[in-house]
C-alpha positions in Angstrom: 4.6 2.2 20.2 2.9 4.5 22.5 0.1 6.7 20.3 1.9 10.0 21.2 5.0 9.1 19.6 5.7 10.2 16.2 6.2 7.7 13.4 8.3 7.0 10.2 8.0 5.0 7.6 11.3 3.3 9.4 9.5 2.2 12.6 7.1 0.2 9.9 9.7 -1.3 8.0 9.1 -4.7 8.8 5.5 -3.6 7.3 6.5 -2.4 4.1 8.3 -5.2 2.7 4.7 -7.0 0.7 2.8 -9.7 1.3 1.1 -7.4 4.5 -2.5 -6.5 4.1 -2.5 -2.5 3.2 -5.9 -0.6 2.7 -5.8 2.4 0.2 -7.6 5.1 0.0 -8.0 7.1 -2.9 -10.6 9.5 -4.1 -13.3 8.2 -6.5 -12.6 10.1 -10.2 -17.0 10.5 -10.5 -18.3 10.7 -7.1 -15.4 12.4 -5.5 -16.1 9.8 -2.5 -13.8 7.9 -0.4 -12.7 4.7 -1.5 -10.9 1.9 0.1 -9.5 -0.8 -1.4 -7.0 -3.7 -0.1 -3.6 -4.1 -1.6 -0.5 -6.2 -0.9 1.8 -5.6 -3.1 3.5 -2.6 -1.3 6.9 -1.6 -1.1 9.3 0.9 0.8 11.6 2.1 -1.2 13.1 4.4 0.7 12.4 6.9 4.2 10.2 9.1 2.1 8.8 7.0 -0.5 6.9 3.9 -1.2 5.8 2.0 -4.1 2.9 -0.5 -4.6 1.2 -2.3 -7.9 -2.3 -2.8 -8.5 -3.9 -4.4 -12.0 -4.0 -1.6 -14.8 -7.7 -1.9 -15.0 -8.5 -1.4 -11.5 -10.6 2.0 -10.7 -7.3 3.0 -8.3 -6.1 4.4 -11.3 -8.7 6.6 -12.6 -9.1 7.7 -9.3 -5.3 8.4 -8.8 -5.4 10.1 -12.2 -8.0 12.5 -10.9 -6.5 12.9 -7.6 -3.3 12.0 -6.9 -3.4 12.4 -3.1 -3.9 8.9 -0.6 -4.0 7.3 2.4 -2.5 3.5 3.2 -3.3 2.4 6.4 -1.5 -1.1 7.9 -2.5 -2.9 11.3 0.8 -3.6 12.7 2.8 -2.8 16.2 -0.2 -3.1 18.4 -1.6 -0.3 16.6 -3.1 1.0 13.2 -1.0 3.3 11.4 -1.9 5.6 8.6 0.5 7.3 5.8 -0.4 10.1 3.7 0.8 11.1 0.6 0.9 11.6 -2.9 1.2 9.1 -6.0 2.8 9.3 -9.2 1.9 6.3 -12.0 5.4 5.6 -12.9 4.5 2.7 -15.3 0.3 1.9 -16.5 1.7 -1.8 -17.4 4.8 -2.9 -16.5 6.3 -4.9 -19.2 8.1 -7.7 -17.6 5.1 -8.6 -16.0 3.1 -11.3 -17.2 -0.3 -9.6 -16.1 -1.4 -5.9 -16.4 -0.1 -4.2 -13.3 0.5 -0.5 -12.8 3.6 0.2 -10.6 2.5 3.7 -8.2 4.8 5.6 -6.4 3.8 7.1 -3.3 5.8 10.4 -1.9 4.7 10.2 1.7 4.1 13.5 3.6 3.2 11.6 7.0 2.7 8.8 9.2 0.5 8.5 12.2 -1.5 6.2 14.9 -4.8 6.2 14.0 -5.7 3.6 16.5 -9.0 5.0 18.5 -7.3 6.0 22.2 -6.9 3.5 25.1 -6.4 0.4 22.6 -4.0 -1.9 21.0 -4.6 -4.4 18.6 -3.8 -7.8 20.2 -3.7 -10.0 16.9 -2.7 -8.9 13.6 -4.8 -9.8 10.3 -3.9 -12.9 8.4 -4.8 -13.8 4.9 -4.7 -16.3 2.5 -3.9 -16.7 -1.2 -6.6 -18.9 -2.7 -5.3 -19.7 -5.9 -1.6 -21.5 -6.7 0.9 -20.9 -4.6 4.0 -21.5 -6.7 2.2 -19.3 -9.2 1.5 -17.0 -6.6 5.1 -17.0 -5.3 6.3 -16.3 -8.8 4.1 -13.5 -9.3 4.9 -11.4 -6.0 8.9 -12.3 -6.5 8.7 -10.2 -10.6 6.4 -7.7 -9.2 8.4 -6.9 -6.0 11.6 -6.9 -8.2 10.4 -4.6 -10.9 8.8 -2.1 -8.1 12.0 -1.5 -6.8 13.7 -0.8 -9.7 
């Protein structure tokens, strides 16, 4: 996708279905500094909306608490793309979770390229879950399902 072009939340639907790396960027509650934290667990929902979980206890919710406003950015299309927005909590602890996760919608006001000019990314990022995968399957399968609902 050309840099120029504008961008929806469609054209990174492919994206926004989990299991894709996503960094988030929140304001910290005390310092009021940036701060970036890697997340998975994200969902579309729909053209305007997306939702994504992260454990209860994690600072993202203070900081979401104080500010509400956020940035996820994704590798993905040759390009990095960034989408702005705003978050409601909708649930601290979802219940038919097994763990402590918060489920956070985002209303999203825009999407951009924020690749540096004259670039593309030529590989995509890759990651690996450490820990067991059946579990891990599991896990993502309840927490996708209850995002969505």
């Amino acid at each position: 996708m050309a840099q120029n072009q504008t961008t929806t939340l469609s054209d990174l639907d492919a994206y926004l279905q989990g299991e894709t790396l996503v960094f988030l960027a929140t304001v910290d509650a005390d310092t009021q500094t940036p701060s970036i934290s890697a997340i998975s667990w994200v969902k579309k929902k729909d053209d305007n909306t997306l939702r994504f979980s992260v454990a209860s206890q994690s600072r993202i919710i203070e900081n979401l608490k104080a500010n509400p406003r956020v940035t996820l950015s994704l590798i993905g299309l040759e390009s990095v793309y960034s989408i702005v927005g705003s978050c409601e909590i909708l649930e601290e602890k979802m219940e038919a979770i097994a763990i402590k996760l918060a489920k956070i919608e985002v209303k999203v006001d825009n999407v951009f390229n924020s690749m540096f000019w004259g670039s593309k990314i030529t590989q995509e990022p890759v990651y690996e879950k450490t820990y067991d995968k059946e579990k891990a399957q599991k896990l993502d399968n309840e927490v996708y399902e209850e995002l969505m609902k």
